[in-house]
C-alpha positions as CSV (number, residue, x, y, z in Angstrom):
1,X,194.8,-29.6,85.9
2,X,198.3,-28.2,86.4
3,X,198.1,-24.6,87.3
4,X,201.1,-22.2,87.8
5,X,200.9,-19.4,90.9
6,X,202.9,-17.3,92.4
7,X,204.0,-17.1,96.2
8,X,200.6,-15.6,97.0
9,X,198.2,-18.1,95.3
10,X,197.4,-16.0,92.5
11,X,197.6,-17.2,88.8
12,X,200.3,-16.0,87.3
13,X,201.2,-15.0,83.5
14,X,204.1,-16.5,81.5
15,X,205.7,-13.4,81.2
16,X,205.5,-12.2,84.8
17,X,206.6,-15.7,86.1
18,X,209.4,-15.4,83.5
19,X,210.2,-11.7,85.3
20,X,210.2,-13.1,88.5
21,X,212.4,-15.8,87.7
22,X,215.1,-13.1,85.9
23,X,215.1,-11.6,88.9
24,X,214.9,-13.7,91.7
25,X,217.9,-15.1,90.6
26,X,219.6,-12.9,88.5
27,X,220.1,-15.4,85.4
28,X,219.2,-15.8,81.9
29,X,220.1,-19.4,82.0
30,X,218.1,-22.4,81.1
31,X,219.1,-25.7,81.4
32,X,217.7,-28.6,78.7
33,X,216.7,-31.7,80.2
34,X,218.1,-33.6,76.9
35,X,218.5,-37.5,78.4
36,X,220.6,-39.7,77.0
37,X,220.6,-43.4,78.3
38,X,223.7,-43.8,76.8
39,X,225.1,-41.4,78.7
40,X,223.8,-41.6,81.9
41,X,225.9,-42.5,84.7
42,X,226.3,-45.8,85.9
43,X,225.8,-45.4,89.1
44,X,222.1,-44.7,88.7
45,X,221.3,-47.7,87.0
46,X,219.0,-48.3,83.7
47,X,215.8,-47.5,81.9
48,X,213.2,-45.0,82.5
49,X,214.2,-45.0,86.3
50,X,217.5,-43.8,85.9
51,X,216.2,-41.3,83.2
52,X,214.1,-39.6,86.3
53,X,216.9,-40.0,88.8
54,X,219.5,-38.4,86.8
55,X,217.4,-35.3,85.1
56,X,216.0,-34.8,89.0
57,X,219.9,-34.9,90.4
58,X,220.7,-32.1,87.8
59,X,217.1,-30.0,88.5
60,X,218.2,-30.2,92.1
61,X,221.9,-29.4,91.6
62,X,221.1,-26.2,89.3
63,X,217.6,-24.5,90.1
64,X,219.0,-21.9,92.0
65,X,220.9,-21.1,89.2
66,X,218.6,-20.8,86.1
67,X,215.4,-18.4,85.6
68,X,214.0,-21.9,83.3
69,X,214.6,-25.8,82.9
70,X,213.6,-27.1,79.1
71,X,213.3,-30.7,79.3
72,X,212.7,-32.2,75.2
73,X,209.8,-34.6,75.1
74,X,211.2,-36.8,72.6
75,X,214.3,-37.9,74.7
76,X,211.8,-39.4,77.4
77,X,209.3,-41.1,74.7
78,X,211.7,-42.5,72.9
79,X,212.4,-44.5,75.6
80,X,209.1,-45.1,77.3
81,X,209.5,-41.9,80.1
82,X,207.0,-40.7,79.5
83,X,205.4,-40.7,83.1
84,X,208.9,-40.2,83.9
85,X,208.5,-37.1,82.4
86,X,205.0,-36.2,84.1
87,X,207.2,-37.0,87.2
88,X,210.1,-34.7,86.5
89,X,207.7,-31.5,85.8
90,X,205.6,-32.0,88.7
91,X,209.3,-31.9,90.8
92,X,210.3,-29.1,89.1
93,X,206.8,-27.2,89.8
94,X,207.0,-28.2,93.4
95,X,210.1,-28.2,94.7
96,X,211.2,-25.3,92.1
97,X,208.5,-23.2,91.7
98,X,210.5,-19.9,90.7
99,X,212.1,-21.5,87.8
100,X,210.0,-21.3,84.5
101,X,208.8,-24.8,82.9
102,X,209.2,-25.2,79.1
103,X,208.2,-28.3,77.4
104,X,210.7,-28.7,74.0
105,X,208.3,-30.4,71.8
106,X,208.1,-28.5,68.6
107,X,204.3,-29.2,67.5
108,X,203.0,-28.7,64.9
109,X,199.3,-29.4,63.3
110,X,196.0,-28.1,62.9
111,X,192.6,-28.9,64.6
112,X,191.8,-31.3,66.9
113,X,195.1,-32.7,67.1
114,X,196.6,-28.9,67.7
115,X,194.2,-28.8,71.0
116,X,195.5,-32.8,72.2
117,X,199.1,-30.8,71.7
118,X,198.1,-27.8,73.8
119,X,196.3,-30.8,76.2
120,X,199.3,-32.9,76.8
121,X,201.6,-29.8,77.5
122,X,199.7,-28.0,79.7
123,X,197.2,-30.4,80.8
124,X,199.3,-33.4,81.6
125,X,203.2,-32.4,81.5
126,X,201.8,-28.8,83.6
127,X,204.2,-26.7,81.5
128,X,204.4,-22.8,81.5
129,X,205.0,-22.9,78.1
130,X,205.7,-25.4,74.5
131,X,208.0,-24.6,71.6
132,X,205.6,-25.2,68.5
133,X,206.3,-25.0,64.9
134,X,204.6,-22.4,62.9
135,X,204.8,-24.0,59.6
136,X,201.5,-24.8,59.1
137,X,199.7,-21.0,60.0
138,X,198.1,-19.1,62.5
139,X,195.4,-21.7,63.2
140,X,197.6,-24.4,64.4
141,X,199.0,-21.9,66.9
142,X,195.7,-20.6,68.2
143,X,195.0,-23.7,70.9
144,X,198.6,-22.8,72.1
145,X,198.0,-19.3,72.6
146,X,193.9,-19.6,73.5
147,X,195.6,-20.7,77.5
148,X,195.4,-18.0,80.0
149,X,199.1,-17.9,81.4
150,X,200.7,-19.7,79.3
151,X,202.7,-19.3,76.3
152,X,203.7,-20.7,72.8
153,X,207.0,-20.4,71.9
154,X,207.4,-20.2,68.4
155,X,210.4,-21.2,65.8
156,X,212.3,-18.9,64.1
157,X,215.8,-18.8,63.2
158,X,217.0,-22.2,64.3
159,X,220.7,-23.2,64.9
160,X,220.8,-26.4,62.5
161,X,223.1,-26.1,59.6
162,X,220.0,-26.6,56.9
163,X,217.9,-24.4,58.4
164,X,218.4,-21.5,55.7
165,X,216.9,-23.5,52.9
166,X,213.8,-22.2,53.7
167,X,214.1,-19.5,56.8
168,X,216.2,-17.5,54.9
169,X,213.9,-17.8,51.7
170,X,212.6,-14.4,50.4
171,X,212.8,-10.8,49.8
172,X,211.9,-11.0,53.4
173,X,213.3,-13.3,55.0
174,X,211.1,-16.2,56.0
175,X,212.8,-15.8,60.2
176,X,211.8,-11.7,60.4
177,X,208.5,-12.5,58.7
178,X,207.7,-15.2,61.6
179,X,209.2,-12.5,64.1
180,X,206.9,-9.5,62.8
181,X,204.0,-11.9,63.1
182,X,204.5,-12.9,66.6
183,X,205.1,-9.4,67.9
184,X,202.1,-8.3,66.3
185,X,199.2,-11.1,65.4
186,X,199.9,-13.5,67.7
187,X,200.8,-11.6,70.6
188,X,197.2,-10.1,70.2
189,X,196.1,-13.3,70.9
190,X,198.1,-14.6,73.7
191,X,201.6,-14.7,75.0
192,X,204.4,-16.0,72.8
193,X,208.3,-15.9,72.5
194,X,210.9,-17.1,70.0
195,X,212.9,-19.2,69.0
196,X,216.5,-18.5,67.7
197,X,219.9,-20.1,67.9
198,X,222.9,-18.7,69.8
199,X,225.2,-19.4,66.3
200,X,223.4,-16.6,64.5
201,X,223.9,-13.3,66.6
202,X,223.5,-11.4,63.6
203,X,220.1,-12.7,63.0
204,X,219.3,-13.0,66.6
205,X,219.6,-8.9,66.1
206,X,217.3,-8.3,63.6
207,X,215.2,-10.5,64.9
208,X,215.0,-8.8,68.3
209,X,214.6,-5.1,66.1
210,X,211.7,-7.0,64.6
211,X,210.1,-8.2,68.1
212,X,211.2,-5.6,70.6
213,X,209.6,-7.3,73.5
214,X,208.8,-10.8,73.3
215,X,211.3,-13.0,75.4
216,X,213.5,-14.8,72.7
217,X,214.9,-18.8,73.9
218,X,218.4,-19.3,72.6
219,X,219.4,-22.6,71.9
220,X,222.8,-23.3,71.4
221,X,225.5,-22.2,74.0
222,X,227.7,-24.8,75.2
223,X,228.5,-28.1,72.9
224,X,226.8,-26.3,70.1
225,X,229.7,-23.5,70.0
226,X,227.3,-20.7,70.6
227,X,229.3,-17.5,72.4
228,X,226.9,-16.2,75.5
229,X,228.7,-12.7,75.0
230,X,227.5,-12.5,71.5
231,X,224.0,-14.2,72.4
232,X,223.4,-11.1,74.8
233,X,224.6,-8.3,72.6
234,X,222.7,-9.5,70.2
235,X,219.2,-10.3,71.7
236,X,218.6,-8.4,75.1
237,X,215.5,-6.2,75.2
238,X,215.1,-2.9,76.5
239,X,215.1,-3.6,79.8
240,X,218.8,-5.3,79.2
241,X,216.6,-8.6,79.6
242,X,214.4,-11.2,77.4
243,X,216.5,-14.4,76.6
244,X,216.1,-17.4,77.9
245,X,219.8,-18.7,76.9
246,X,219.8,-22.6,76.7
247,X,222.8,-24.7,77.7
248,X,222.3,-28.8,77.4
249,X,224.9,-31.5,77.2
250,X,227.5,-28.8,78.5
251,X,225.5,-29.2,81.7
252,X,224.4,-32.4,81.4
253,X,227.3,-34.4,80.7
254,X,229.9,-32.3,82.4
255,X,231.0,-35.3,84.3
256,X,230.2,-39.1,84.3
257,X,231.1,-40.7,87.5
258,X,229.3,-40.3,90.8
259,X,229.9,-36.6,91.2
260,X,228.0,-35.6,88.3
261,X,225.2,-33.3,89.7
262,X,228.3,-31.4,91.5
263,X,229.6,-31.3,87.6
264,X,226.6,-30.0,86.0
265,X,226.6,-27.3,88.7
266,X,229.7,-26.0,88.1
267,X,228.9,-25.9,84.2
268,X,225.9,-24.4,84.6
269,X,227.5,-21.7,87.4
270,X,229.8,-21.0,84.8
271,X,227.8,-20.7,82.0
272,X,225.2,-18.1,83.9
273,X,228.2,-15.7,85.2
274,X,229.3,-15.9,81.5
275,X,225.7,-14.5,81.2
276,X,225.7,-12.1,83.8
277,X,228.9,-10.7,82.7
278,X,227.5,-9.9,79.3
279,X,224.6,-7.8,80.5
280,X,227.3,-5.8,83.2
């Protein structure tokens, strides 16, 4: 089993690895491991192979960069990576340990299946932490947050354009009622964060207000028009931290031909000292 510790060989919690990582290199930014075969250069071939050679090439070309690296679970089964994917976390864990693993999976479910969910992120991808859905109640979030170090990172206020039909729902909105439950409920039972896209910095607000100090993950900066000034006005804590601000095909597909690690590094240096200068 996949364990995550820190320089000294002792086990380490989500949120102190996620400190750790803030600091050691001064960045908020996360990079999603989103891959497209489509889109993958030529250079590198086809099929699950070049799925692994690419995502590694931008891991490599960014992790000094980024506190986190988000790679989305469906991307690789869709087309059969999935032991590409076991591959790709166990670089990132041993070449990079400072950076933070999260597994984009949004699960959701109850039972038995819930603890296969926890299982497969923890057990075989080794992640530091899952987004999961909280549709279905506390109860299919309690294998998530049963894991010693680890952390469930729940949905909240997404950055899809039909996600108000129901998290807007309510007196109280449906978003701040999630939010007051994982700052208060859940994170009495283990270690959790949120969910909340960049193109709502006005919810991102009161959803911070509502959550003070869980660490929120901000989808949405880059191709999805989300403003990383805005993000961090909006959603730092107290300490002038607690984002995890997500950039994905801005990084990913900055460039296409050979040079297309040196691409993504440039987008992803320019999209953390957008960052940086937010919070100066």
């Amino acid at each position: 089993m996949p364990d995550r510790r820190d320089h000294g060989g002792r086990l380490s919690g989500f949120g102190e690895r996620l400190r750790r990582a803030w600091d050691a290199r001064d960045s908020a930014l996360c990079v999603g491991l989103d891959p497209d075969p489509a889109r993958i250069p030529s250079v590198l071939g086809s099929g699950p192979g070049a799925i692994l050679r690419f995502c590694t090439a931008i891991v490599d070309a960014t992790a000094d960069l980024v506190c986190a690296f988000k790679p989305q679970i469906a991307h690789f089964a869709a087309a059969g990576a999935e032991r590409e994917l076991e591959a790709l976390c166990a670089h990132i864990r041993d070449r990079h340990p400072a950076a933070v693993l999260i597994l984009d999976a949004k699960r959701g479910d109850i039972g038995d299946t819930a603890e296969r969910y926890a299982d497969e992120a923890f057990d075989r991808y080794g992640a530091d932490a899952v987004t999961v859905n909280p549709y279905l109640g506390t109860d299919s979030l309690a294998p998530f947050l049963s894991r010693p170090g680890r952390a469930a990172i729940v949905l909240c206020r997404t950055s899809n354009a039909g996600s108000g039909e129901f998290q807007r729902h309510g007196e109280e909105p449906l978003f701040l009622r999630v939010a007051r439950t994982a700052a208060t409920t859940w994170s009495a039972m283990g270690e959790v964060g949120l969910v909340v896209g960049a193109t709502y910095p006005g919810e991102l607000a009161e959803v911070r207000a509502a959550a003070p100090s869980l660490p929120i993950l901000v989808p949405g900066v880059g191709a999805q028009g989300g403003d990383a000034a805005a993000v961090v006005r909006a959603g730092r804590d107290g300490s002038g931290r607690g984002l995890i601000v997500n950039s994905s095909r801005a990084v990913l597909y900055a460039g296409d031909g050979p040079g297309f690690a040196d691409a993504a590094r440039a987008a992803a240096a320019s999209t953390r000292d957008a960052i940086r200068a937010a919070h100066s």
